[in-house]
N, C-alpha and C positions, 0 to 999 in steps of 0.2 A: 622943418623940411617942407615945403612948399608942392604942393600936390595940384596936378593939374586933371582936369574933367575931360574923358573922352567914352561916353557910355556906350558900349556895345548894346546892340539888340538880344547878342545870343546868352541867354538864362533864365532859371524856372523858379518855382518854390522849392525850400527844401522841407521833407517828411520829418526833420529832428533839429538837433545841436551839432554846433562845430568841434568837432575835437582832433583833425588833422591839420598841417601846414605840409603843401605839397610845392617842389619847387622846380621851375623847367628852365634850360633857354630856350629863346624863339628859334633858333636855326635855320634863319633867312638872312639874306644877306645886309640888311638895312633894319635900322629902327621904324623909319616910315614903312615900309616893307609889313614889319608883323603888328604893327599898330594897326595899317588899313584891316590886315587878314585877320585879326582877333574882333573887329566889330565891323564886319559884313557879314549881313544876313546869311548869303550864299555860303557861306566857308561852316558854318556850326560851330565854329571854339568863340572859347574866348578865354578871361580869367582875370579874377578879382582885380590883379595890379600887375603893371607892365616897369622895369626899371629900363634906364636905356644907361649908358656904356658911363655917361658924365655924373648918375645921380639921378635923373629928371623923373619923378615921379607919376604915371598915371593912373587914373582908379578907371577900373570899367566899368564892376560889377562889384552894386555895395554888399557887403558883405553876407547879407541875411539871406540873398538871395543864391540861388544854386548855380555856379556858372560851370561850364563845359572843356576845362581844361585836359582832366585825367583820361578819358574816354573808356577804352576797355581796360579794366585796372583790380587791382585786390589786395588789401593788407589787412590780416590778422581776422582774418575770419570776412572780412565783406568786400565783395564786388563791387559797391556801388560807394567809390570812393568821394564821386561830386559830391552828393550828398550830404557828405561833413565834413569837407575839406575846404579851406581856403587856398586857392590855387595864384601864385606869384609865376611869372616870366622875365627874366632877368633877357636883357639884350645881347645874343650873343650868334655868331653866326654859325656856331654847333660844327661839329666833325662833317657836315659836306661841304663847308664853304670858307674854312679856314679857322677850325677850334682855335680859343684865345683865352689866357687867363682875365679873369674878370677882373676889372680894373679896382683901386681902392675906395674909387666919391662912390660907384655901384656898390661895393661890396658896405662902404659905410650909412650908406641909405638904406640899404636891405634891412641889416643890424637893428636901423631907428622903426623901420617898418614893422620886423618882426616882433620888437618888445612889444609896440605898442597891441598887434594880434593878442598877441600872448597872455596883456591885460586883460584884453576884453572877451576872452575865451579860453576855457580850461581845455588845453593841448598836451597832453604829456609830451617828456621830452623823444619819445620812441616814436612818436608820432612824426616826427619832423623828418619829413622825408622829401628824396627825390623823385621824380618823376619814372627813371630807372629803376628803383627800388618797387613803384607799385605795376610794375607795367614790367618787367626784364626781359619779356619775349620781343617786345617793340621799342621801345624806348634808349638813349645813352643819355639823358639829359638830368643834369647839369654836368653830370661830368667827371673826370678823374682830376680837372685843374680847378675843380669848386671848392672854395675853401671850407670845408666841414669844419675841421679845429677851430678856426677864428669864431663858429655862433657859436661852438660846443661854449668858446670860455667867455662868450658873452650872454650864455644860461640860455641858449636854443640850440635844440636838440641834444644827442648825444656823440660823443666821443670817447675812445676806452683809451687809458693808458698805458703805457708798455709795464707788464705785471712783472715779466720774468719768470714765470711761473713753468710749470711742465710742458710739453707738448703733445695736445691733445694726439689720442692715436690716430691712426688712417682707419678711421671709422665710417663710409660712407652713410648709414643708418643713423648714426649719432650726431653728423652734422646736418642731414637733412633734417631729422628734429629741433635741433637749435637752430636751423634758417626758419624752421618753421613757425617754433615760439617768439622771434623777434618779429616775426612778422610774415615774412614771405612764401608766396603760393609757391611751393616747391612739391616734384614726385616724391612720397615715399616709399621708393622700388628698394633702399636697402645697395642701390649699385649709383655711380659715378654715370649715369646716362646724361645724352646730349642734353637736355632741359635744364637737368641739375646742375651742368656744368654754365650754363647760361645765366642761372640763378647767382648760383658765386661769382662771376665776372662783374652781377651787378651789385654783389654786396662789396667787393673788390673798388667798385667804382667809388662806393660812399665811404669804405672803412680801409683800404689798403689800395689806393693810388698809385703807387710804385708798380700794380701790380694786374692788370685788369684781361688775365687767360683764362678764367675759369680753371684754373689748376686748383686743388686746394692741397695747397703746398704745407708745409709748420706753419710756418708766419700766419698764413691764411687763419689757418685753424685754429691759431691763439686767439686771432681776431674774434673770429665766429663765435669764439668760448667767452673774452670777454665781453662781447656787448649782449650777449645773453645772459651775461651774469649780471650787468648793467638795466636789463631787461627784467629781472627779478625771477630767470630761472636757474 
């Protein structure tokens, strides 16, 4: 895969090691578009690698160093997701300018990208997340048409299978704990409150597609129960 050099200015040191893969679209309307806004000074973002729609590979920010994708963000205990996160932007023009499913040469360049991270940094697979998942108050990105199953079965991240199994009860208290063990900044009020509901829409987004209201319906909650079991709680 043939990788092309476009360094942004915007990035720091980082205080540790990498052990997230966090994944956006750019949500502008053009490739040229979020290439200029990801390395201008003036804008603050930026992120490790940008894919555009055909494949075409860009690096901004090498890897060691800390770049500015995630902004306000939190998974599994820490806020400060830049930090140890390697931050990818897939080309896409996001739910204001005409969501789109991400094409195959994108989604099969991603695949080649992501092993190679994976090599070079120990990321559990719980790690492998969206930008909605650490962010759910701000965030839709990548998406309900992002194909999660296709990394799951090329050994990035996770996916749960359909178990069959019971249906967890309508436990508000018990799934905000398992949002919480998987990872996300969820209230523990014990009630179905706005936030919480926001929270499931975006676990919805990464694990149940079909389905992204913040209800937590059966389905939902099987969901919830498998990838926390998946999650080793």
């Amino acid at each position: 895969m043939a990788l092309r050099e476009r360094p942004s200015p915007n990035h720091g040191p980082r205080a540790g090691g990498v052990d997230m893969l966090v994944l956006h679209y750019t949500g502008m309307p053009s490739a040229a578009a979020a290439l200029e806004r990801l390395c201008s000074a003036e804008a603050r973002v930026s992120a490790h690698y940008l894919i555009e729609e055909d494949g075409t590979l860009w690096r901004l920010v090498p890897e060691e160093r800390r770049a500015w994708h995630a902004g306000r963000s939190w998974w599994r205990g820490r806020a400060d997701v830049n930090d140890v996160s390697i931050g990818i932007e897939l080309v896409n023009p996001g739910h204001e300018f005409g969501y789109r499913a991400f094409p195959e040469a994108q989604m099969a360049a991603l695949e080649e990208l992501c092993r190679g991270i994976l090599a070079r940094h120990t990321i559990p697979a719980r790690n492998v997340v969206g930008h909605s998942d650490v962010a759910p108050l701000r965030k839709q990105d990548p998406g309900e048409l992002f194909d999660w199953p296709r990394l799951a079965r090329a050994g990035i991240g996770l996916w749960p299978e359909p178990t069959g199994g019971p249906t967890p009860p309508e436990d508000a208290a018990r799934m905000q704990r398992l949002l919480a063990a998987i990872g996300y900044r969820v209230p523990q009020s014990g009630a179905l409150d706005a936030e919480t509901r926001v929270v499931v829409a975006a676990f919805q987004r990464h694990f149940r597609p079909a389905r992204c209201d913040g209800i937590s319906d059966a389905a939902t909650r099987q969901r919830i129960a498998a990838v926390a079991s998946l999650c080793g709680v």
